[in-house]
C-alpha positions as CSV (number, residue, x, y, z in Angstrom):
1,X,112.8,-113.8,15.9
2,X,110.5,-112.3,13.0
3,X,108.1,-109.4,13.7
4,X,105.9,-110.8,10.8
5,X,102.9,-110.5,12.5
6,X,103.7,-109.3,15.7
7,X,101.6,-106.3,17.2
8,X,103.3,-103.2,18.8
9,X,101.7,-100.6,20.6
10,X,103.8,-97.7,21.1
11,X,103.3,-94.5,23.1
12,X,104.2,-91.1,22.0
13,X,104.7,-92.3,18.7
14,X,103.6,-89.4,16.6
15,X,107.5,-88.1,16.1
16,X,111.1,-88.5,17.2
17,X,111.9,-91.5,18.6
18,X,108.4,-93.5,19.2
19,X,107.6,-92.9,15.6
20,X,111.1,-93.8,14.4
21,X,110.9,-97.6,16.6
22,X,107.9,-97.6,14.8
23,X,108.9,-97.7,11.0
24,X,112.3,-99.5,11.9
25,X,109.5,-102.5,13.3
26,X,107.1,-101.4,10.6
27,X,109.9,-103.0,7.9
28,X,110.1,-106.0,9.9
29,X,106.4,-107.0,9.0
30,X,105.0,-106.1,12.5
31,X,101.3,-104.5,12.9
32,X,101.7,-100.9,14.7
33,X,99.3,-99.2,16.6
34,X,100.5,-95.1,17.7
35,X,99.6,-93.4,20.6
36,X,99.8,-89.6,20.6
37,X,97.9,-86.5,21.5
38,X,98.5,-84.9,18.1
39,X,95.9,-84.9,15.9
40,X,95.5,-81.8,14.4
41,X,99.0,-79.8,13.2
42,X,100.7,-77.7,15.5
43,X,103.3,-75.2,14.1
44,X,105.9,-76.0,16.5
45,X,105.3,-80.4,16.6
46,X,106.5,-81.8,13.3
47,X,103.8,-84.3,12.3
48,X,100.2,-85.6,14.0
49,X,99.5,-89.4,15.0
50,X,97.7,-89.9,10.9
51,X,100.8,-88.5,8.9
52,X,103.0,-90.7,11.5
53,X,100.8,-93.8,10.2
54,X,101.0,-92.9,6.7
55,X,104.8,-92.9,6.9
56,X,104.8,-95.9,8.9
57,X,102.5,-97.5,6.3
58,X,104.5,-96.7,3.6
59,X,107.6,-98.0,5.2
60,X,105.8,-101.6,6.1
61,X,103.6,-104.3,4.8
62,X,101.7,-104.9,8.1
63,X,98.4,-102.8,9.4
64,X,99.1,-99.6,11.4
65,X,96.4,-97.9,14.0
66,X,96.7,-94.1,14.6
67,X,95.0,-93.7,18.4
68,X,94.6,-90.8,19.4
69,X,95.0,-90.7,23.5
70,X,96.1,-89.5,26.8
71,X,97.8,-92.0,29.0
72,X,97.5,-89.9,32.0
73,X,93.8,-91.0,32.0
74,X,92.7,-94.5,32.3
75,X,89.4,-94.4,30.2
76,X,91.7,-93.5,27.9
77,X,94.3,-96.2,28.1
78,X,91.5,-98.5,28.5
79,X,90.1,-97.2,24.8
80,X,94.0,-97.6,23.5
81,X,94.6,-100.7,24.5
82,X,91.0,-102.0,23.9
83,X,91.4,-100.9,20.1
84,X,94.5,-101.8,19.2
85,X,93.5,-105.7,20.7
86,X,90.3,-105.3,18.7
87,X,91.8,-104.7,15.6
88,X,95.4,-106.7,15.5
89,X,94.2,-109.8,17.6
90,X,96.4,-109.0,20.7
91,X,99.2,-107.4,21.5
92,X,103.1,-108.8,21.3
93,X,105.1,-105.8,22.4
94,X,104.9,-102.5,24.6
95,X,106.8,-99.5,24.5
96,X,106.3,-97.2,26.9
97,X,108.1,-93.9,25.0
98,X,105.7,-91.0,25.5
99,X,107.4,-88.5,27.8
100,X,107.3,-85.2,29.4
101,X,110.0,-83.0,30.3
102,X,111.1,-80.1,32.0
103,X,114.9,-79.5,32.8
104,X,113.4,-77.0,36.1
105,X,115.1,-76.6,39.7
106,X,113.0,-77.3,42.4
107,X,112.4,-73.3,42.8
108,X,111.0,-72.9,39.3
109,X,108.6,-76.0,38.7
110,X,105.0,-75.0,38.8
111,X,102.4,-77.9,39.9
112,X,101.1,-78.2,36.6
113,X,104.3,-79.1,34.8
114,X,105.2,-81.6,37.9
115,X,102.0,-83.0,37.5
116,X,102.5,-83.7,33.4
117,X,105.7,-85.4,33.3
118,X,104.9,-87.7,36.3
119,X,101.6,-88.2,34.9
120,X,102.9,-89.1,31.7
121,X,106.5,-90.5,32.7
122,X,105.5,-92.8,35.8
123,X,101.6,-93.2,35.9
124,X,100.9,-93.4,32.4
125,X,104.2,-95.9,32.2
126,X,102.6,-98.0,35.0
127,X,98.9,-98.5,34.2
128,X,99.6,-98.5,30.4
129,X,101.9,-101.5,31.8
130,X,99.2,-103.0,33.5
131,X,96.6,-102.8,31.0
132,X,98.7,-104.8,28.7
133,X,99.8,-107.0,30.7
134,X,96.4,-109.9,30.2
135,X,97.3,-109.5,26.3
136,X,100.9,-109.9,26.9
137,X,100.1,-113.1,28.8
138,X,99.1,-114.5,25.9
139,X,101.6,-113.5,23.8
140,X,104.7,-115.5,22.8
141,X,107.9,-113.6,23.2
142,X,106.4,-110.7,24.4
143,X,108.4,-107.5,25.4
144,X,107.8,-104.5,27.3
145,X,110.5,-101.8,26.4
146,X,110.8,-98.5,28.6
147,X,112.4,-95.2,26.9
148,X,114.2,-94.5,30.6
149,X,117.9,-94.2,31.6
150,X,120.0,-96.4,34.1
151,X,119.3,-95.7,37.6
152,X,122.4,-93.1,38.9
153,X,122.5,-91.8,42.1
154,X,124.6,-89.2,41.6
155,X,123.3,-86.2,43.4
156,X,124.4,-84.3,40.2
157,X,121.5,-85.4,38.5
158,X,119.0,-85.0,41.1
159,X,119.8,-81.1,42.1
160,X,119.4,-79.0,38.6
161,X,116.1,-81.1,37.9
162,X,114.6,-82.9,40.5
163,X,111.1,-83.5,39.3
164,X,112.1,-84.3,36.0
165,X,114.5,-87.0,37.1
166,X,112.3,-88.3,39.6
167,X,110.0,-88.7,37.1
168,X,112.2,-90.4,34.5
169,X,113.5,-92.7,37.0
170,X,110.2,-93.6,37.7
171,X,109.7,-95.1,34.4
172,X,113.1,-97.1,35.4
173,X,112.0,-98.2,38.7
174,X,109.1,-99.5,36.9
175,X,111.0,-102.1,35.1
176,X,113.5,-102.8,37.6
177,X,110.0,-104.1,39.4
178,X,108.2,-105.5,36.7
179,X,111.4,-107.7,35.6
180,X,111.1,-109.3,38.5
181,X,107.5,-109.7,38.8
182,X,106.7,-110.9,35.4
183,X,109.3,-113.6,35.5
184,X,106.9,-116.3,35.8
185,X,105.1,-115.6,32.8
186,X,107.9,-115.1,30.3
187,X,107.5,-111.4,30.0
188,X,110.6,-108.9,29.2
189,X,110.9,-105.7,30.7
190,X,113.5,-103.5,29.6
191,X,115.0,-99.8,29.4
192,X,116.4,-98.1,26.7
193,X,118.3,-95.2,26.7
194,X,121.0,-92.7,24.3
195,X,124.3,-92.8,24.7
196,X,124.1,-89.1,23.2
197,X,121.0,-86.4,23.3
198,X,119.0,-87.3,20.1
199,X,117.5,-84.9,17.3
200,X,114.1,-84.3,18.8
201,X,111.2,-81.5,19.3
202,X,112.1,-81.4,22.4
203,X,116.1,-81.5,21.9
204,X,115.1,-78.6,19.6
205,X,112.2,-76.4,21.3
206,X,113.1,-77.1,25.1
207,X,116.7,-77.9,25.4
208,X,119.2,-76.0,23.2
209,X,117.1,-75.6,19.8
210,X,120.0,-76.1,16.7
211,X,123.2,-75.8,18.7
212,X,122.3,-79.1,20.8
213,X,120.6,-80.7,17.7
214,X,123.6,-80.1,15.4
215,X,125.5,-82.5,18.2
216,X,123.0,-85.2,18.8
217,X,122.4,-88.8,16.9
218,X,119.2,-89.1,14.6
219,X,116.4,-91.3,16.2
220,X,117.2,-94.0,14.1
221,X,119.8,-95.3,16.2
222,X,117.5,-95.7,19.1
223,X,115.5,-97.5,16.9
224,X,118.3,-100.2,15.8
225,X,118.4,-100.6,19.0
226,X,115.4,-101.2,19.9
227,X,114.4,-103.7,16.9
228,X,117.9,-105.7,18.7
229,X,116.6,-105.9,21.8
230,X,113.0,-106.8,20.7
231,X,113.7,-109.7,18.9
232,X,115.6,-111.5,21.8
233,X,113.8,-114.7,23.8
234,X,111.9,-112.9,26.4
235,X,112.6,-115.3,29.3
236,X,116.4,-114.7,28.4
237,X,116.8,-111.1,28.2
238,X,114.8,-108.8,31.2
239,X,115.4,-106.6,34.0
240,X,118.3,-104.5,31.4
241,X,118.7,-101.1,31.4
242,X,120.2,-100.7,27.8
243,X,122.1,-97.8,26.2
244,X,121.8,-98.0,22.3
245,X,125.3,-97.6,21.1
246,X,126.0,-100.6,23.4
247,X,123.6,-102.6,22.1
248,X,124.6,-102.3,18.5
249,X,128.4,-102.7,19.5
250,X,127.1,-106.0,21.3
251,X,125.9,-106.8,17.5
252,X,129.6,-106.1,15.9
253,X,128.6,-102.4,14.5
254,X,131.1,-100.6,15.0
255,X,130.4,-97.3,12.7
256,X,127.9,-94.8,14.3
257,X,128.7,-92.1,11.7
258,X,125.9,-92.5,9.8
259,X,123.3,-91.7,13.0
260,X,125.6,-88.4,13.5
261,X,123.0,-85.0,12.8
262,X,126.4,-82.9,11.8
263,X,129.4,-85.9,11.3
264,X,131.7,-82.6,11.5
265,X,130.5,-81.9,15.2
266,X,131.4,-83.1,18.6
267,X,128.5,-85.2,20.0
268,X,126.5,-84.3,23.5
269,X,126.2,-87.3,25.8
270,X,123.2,-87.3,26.9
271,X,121.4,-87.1,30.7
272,X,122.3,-89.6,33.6
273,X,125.3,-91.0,31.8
């Protein structure tokens, strides 16, 4: 399948991995509309949604849209969705990457952060979803693609971050129920996840800064795997929860060294594997 022509919107894609699924696409020939909160620069966020675009641009020959948004708000999902329609024609593809985290016991999670990442993770996920959903409709071979892990039980990942896995497994129940449900009109809806942790802001500010990022996979790899995934036959390939190393093995690459932050250090697996 080409992505000449075909038109993405992606969440969270100012940085990290939403902006690297975005110029991995971008080189395909697809049209790429961003959604992010950043506009203006922020010393500790590389990058806003306009810089994103212009290295997007750069990287592709199609058009790209830097919206500046809020999914946890519906106007504003509304004005996403409406723009990027108005300007590409319709849209072919959603991923649903914009996240919030917070690695908190039960003990030491304050409303406000509970309220963000299941505001962001599971209701943004879902009505971002739904607000798509007429456009996809429309679209021939049309994908939506979840940044969420496999659903494990496991109580081990449950008790040192409740809200934050409940969250995340939000975004995962959402396609476990939207696979199903969207069967009859040819949509795919899948989850992606990292074998290993991955060099992000929030690898860097919120979870172990350059120790973890020294042993954690570029966002690149994520973004081979997505680009895999993406170009399948929709009515053939839904309801997977994907890990990206296991994707590209499943399309004979076999050397992962070039993804590897430090070659020279052990990597991290990363959560709920």
């Amino acid at each position: 399948m080409s992505f000449a022509s075909k038109n993405v919107l992606i969440t969270g894609g100012s940085r990290g991995i939403g902006k690297a699924i975005a110029i991995r696409l971008a080189k395909e020939g697809a049209n790429i509309a961003i959604v992010g909160k950043t506009a203006e620069p922020n010393p500790k966020l590389e990058g806003t949604i306009y810089t994103a675009a212009e290295e997007i641009e750069k990287a592709g020959t199609g058009k790209v849209l830097p919206l500046q948004g809020d999914i946890r708000f519906e106007d504003s999902i509304k004005q996403v969705v409406d723009a990027t329609v108005s300007t590409f024609g319709g849209i072919d593809i959603l991923i649903n990457n914009a996240s919030a985290i917070s690695l908190t016991p039960t003990a030491d999670t304050p409303p406000k952060r509970w309220d963000l990442m299941h505001g962001i993770n599971v209701r943004g996920t879902f009505f971002m979803s739904q607000a798509c959903l007429p456009h996809l409709k429309a679209a021939q071979n049309p994908h939506i693609l979840n940044l969420s892990p496999p659903l494990n039980l496991d109580p081990r990942w449950f008790s040192p971050h409740l809200a934050y896995t409940m969250s995340k497994y939000g975004m995962s129940m959402i396609i476990l129920g939207l696979a199903e449900e969207l069967k009859p009109f040819r949509i795919a809806a899948n989850a992606l996840w990292p074998k290993t942790t991955i060099a992000t802001a929030a690898v860097q500010n919120l979870l172990g800064g350059d120790f973890l990022m020294q042993r954690s996979r570029t966002p690149e790899i994520v973004a081979d795997a997505a680009f895999h995934i993406l170009q399948k036959p929709s009515f053939e390939t839904t309801g997977n929860f994907f890990i990206d190393e296991d994707v590209l093995k499943s399309e004979g690459i076999t050397d992962f060294g070039k993804y590897a932050v430090n070659p020279d250090q052990k990597l991290m697996n990363d959560l709920f594997l």
